[in-house]
N, C-alpha and C positions, 0 to 999 in steps of 0.2 A: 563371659566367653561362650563362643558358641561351640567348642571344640568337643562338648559332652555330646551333641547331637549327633545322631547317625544323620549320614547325606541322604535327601527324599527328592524327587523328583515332584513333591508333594506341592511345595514351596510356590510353584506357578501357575496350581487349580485354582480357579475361580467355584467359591459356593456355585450351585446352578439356582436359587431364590433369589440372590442379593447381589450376587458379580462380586461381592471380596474375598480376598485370599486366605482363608480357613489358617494355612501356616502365622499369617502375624497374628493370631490370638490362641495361639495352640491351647490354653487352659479352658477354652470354649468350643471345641473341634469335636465334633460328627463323624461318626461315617456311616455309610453303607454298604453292604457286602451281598452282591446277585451272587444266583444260583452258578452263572459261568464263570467266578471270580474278580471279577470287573469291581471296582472300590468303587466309591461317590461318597467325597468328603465335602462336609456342611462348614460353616462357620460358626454353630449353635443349637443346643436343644433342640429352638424353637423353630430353626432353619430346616432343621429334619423332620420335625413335626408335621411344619409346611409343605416339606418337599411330600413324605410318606401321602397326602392329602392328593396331590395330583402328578404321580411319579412322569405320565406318559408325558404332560403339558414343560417338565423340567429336563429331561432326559427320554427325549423321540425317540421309539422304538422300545422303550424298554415300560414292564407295568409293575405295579406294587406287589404281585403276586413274586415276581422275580426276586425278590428283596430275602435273603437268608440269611442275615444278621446284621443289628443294628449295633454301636455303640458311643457311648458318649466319654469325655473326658471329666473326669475326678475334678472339679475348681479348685479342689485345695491340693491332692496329691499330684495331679498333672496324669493319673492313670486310666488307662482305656477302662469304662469298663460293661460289661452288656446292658443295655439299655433297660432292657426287659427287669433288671437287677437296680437300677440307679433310682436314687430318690433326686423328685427336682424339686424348684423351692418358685411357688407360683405367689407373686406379687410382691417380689423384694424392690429392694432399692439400687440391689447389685444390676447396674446397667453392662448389656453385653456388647458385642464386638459394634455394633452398630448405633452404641448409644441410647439406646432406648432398652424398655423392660426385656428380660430374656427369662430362661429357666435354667439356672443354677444348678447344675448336677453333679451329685455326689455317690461315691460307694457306701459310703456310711448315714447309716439314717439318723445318728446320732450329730455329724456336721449339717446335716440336712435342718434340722431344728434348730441348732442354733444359730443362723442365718434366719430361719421364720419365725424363731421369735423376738434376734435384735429386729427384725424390718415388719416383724407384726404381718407376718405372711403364713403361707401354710404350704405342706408338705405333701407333695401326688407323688403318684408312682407311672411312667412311661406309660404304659399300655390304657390304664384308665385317659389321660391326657390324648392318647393315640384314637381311644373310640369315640373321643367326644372335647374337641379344643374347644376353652372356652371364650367366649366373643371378643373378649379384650384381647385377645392373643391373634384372634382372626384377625383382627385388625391391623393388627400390626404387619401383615403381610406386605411386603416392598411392590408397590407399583411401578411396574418396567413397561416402560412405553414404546 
């Protein structure tokens, strides 16, 4: 039942990296929060990873500097929580909203591990991930033509 859910006008964002709708994957949902309170919700870790990379080229007019907090959704608890705070789990098997690799994130660094070591992955922290993605994750960036 959907009746737990507060009503979001959320529900009809399209990601601005991939064009899908962050609400059907809620346990993998992003967001962004500018300095004028303006939101900008992802579909995934990696979707915001992307996006924080070239904010102006995803959202004209606005730049990465604008950006005054990030947060990611809990995998397991379903809970918001600051990115800056979240452990992700880099090279699992846990495929995200898009089917392919994503980054798994968690408030707890202790579900963080054990996710990296059933999938024999390993455990970043946002902001290292943030100054330096690495290739395999580059890649995966959605080509929109």
């Amino acid at each position: 039942s959907n009746a737990h859910r507060r009503p979001s006008t959320a529900g009809a964002v399209r990601c601005p990296v991939c064009g899908m709708y962050p609400a059907r994957f809620p346990g993998w949902a992003a967001l962004a929060v500018f300095d004028d309170g303006a939101a900008q919700f992802l579909d995934s870790p990696l979707h915001l990873l992307l996006y924080l990379q070239r904010v102006p080229r995803y959202s004209p007019g606005r730049e990465s500097a604008g950006v005054r907090a990030l947060y990611l959704r809990d995998l397991r608890t379903q809970a918001w929580v600051r990115a800056e705070r979240a452990f992700l789990v880099h090279g699992s098997a846990q495929a995200g909203p898009m089917r392919s690799p994503d980054l798994p994130a968690f408030a707890s660094e202790a579900d963080a591990r054990a996710l990296a070591k059933r999938d024999g992955a390993v455990v970043r922290r946002f902001d290292a991930l943030r100054a330096e993605l690495p290739a395999d994750l580059l890649a995966l960036a959605p080509h929109r033509h």
